[in-house]
N, C-alpha and C positions, 0 to 999 in steps of 0.2 A: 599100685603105685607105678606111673609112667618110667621107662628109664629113654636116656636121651645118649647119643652118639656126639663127637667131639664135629662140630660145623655142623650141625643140626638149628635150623629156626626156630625160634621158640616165643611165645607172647606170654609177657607176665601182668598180672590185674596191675599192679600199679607202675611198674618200670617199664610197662611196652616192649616193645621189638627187642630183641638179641640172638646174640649167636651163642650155644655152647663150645667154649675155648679149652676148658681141661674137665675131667671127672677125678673125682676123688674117694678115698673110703668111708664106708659109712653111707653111701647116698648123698655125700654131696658134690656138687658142680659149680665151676665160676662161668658166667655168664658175662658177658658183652654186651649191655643194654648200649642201643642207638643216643635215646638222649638221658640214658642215668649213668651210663658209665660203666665197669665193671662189680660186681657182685657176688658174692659166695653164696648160694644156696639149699636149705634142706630139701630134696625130694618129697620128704613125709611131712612139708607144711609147706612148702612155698605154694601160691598160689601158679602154677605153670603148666602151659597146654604148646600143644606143637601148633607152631603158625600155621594157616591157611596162605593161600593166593590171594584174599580180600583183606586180608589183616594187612598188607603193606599199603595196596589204596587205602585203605580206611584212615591208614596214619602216619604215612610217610609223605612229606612234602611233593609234592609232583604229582601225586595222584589223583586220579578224578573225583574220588568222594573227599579226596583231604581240600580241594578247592573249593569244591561243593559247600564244604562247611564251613570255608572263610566267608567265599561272597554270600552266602545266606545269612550268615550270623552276623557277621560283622558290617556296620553302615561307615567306613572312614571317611570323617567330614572334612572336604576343602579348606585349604587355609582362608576362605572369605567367613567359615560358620565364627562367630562369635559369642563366648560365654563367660560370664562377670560373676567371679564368687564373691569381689567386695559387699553387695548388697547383703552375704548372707550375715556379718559382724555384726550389722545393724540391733541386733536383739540383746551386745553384751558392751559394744562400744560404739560411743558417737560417730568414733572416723576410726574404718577399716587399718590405717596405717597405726594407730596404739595397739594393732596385735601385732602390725611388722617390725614396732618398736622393741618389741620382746624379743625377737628372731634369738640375740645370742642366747638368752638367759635357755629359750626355749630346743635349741642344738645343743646344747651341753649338756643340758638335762633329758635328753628326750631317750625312749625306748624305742628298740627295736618292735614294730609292731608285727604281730602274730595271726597269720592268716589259715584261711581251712586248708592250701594249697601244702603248709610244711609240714604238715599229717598226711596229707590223700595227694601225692604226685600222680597228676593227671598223667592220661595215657600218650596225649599228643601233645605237643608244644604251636604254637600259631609261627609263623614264618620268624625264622630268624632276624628276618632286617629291622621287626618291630623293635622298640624300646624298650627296653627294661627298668623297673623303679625300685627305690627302697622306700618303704614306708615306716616315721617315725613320729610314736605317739608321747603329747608331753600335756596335762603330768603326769596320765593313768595311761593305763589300755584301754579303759571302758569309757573315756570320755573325757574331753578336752579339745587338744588341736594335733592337726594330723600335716604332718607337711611330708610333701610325696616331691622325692629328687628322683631324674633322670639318670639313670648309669650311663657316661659317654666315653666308651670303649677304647677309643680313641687316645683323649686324652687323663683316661683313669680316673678320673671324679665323679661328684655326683654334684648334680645343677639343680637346684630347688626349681620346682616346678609351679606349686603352689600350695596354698596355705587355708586352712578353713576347718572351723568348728564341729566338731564328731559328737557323735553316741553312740557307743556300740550298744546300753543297756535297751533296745526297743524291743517289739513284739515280731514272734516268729509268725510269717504266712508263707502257704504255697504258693507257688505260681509257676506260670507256663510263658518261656523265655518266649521272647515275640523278636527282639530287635536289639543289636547292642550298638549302639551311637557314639563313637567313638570320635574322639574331640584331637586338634590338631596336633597337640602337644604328643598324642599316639600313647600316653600314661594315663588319662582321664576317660571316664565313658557317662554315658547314661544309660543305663538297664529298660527296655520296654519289656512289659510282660501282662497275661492274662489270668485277672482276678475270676474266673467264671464267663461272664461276657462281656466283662469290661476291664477297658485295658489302661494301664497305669504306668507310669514311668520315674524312676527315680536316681539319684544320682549314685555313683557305686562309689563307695567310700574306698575301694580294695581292690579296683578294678583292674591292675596290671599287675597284682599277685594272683586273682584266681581265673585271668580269664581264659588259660587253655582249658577250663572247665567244661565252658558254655558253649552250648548249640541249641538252635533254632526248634524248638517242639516241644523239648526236656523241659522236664521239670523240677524245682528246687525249691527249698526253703532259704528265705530270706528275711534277715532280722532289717526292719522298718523303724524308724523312726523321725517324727516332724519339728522340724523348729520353726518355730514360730515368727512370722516379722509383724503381725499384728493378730490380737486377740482378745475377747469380749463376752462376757453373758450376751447369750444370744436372749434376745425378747419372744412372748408368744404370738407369733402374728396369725390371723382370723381372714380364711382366704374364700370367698363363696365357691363354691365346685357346682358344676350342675346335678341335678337331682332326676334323671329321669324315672318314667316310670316303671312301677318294683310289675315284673311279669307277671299274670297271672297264675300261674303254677306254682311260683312262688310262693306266692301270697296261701296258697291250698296247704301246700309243704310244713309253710313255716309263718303259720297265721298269730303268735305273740311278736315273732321277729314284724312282722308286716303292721300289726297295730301299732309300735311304737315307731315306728319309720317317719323321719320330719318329713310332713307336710312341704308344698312347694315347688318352683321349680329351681331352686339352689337350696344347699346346703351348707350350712359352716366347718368348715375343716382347719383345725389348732396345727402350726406346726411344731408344737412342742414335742421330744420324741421323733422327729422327722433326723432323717441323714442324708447332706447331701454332701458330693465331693468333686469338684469342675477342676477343669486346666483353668488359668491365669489366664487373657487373652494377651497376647503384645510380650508376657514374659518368658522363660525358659520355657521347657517341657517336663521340668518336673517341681515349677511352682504351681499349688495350687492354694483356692479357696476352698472350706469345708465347713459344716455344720451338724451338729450331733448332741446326743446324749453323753455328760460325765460316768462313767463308770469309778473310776478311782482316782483318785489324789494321792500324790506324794510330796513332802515339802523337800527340797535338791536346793544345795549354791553348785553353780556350774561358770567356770572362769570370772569368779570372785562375783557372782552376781545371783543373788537370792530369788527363788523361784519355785515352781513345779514342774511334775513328772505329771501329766493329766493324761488319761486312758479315755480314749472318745470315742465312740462307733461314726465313723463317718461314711459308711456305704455299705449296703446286704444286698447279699445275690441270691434271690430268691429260686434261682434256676437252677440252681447245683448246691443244693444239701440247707438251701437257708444260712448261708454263711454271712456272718458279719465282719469289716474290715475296721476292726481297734485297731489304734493307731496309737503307740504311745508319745506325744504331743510336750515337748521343749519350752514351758512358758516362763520367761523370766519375768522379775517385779517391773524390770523396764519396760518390754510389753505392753504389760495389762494395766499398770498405772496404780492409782490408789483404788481403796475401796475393797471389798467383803471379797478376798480369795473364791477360785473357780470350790464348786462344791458338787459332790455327787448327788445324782437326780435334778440337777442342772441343765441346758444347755450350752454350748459356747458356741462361737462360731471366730473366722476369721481368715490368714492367712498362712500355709508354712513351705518350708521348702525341704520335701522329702528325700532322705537318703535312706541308706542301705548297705548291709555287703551279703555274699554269700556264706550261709549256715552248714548248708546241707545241700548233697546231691542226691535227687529221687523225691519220689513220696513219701509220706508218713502214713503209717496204718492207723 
């Protein structure tokens, strides 16, 4: 067990930078965290090592890896970028303003919402002059509407910033931070990140509670989920593919596989069972179109609107480990319209606009 002198530097896993201020009996000491504050300590369980010379760049404001890892991580967009959540209502109300007609019923009643950040205090904080938000969820935590206010220091309030349809309940995947695109209001972002070799972006439902998290390479788990603005039994469509010919060595190898091989110089290929998953062209960067295999059905009402919970594989990366991207998919009866519910061993296909927040920091074994 380390002991420490009184103005001794010290870095601790979650509270970062301080100074030891007094010691005490027992093995305990109060510490002087930079951005936590003061704190009393056990020797024989705090997590606590003696700072280096790199540990102040690495996380004190001014330093050259602490910039490092703003301008890399962070993309802050011009007041000319423009981004529309009204479009995302569409799936539970005719016109965006019957959810802003709700606002008081939806402030009175709303929670405080509960991010990874008020368990795991990151080690560094992002520049002070950014804005800070409160997020609060109405009517659950796991799903509903999430209206994100502005703290304005200044004059003590909080400024609703915006308003828009949640799921916390989606599917956990890993991924490899690429880009955080960060929207004028300086409380909104978009998350870019790498699935294997293909890269995806979605909206972060959480993004000014965890984002002293995030840096550019790291990797994290992130709970995904799609809502739908449009969606449909997808059909089996029959595409000719060329058919060249099977090599001769082949054919020696593996001569049952080579006698049953269609004749010609095309082939029919079903896409039934196929996954596909594209950007929108003209829309945001984290609407997309997708097409896939049902895995599971759930029947859900989601802000008084009857529907499903549909689990789709809309993309595999055969490059790294054969992974498939389930996507657990928002479909209300509005949606999809009349007619025989999505079913598993199905296909669908259509439209959604992906969110997210963060789960987890690191990999999973």
């Amino acid at each position: 067990m380390d002991t420490y002198e009184i103005g001794e530097r010290v870095v601790h896993q979650n509270f970062g930078l301080g100074t030891v201020i007094t010691k005490e009996v027992n093995e305990i000491i109060q510490v002087d965290f930079e951005q936590r504050g003061r704190k009393r300590l056990s020797l024989k369980f705090a997590p606590l090592r003696r700072a280096a010379e790199t540990d102040a760049d690495e996380l004190r404001p001014g330093g050259r890896a602490y910039q490092k890892w703003v301008n890399e991580t962070f993309n802050v967009e011009g007041e000319d970028a423009r981004h529309y959540l009204g479009s995302h209502w569409s799936p539970f109300f005719n016109d965006a303003k019957a959810a802003f007609e709700r606002l008081p019923e939806i402030i009175s009643q709303a929670l405080i919402q509960v991010t990874y950040s008020d368990n795991h205090p990151p080690l560094r904080s992002c520049p002070t002059s950014w804005p800070k938000a409160v997020y609060h969820a109405w009517p659950l935590r796991v799903h509903g509407i999430t209206a994100v206010s502005r703290i304005d220091m200044d004059e003590r309030v909080l400024k609703l910033v915006s308003l828009y349809p949640f799921d916390a309940e989606g599917r956990q995947h890993q991924l490899v931070l690429e880009k955080v695109h960060v929207w004028g209001s300086g409380v909104e972002a978009q998350i870019e990140c790498a699935f294997g070799t293909t890269s995806i972006t979605f909206f972060d439902t959480l993004y000014a509670a965890n984002r002293d998290w995030y840096e550019i390479g790291k990797t994290y788990q992130f709970i995904l989920t799609g809502i739908a603005y449009e969606c449909r039994k997808a059909a089996d469509q029959v595409y000719q593919a060329l058919n060249p010919p099977l090599p001769e060595e082949f054919k020696k190898e593996n001569p049952e596989i080579a006698a049953d091989w269609p004749k010609g110089d095309t082939i029919p290929v079903h896409s039934k069972g196929m996954a596909a998953f594209f950007p929108i062209d003209q829309w945001d960067r984290d609407d997309y179109s997708f097409t896939g295999p049902i895995k599971s059905v759930k029947e859900i009402t989601f802000l008084e609107q009857p529907g499903w919970k549909v689990r789709v594989t809309v993309l595999r990366e055969f490059d790294h480990g054969d992974r498939d991207l389930d996507l657990e998919i928002l479909v209300t009866q509005k949606v999809w319209g009349e007619g025989t519910p999505p079913k598993v061993g199905e296909d669908m296909e259509g439209a959604i606009w992906l969110q997210g927040y963060l789960w987890w920091v690191g990999a999973m074994a």
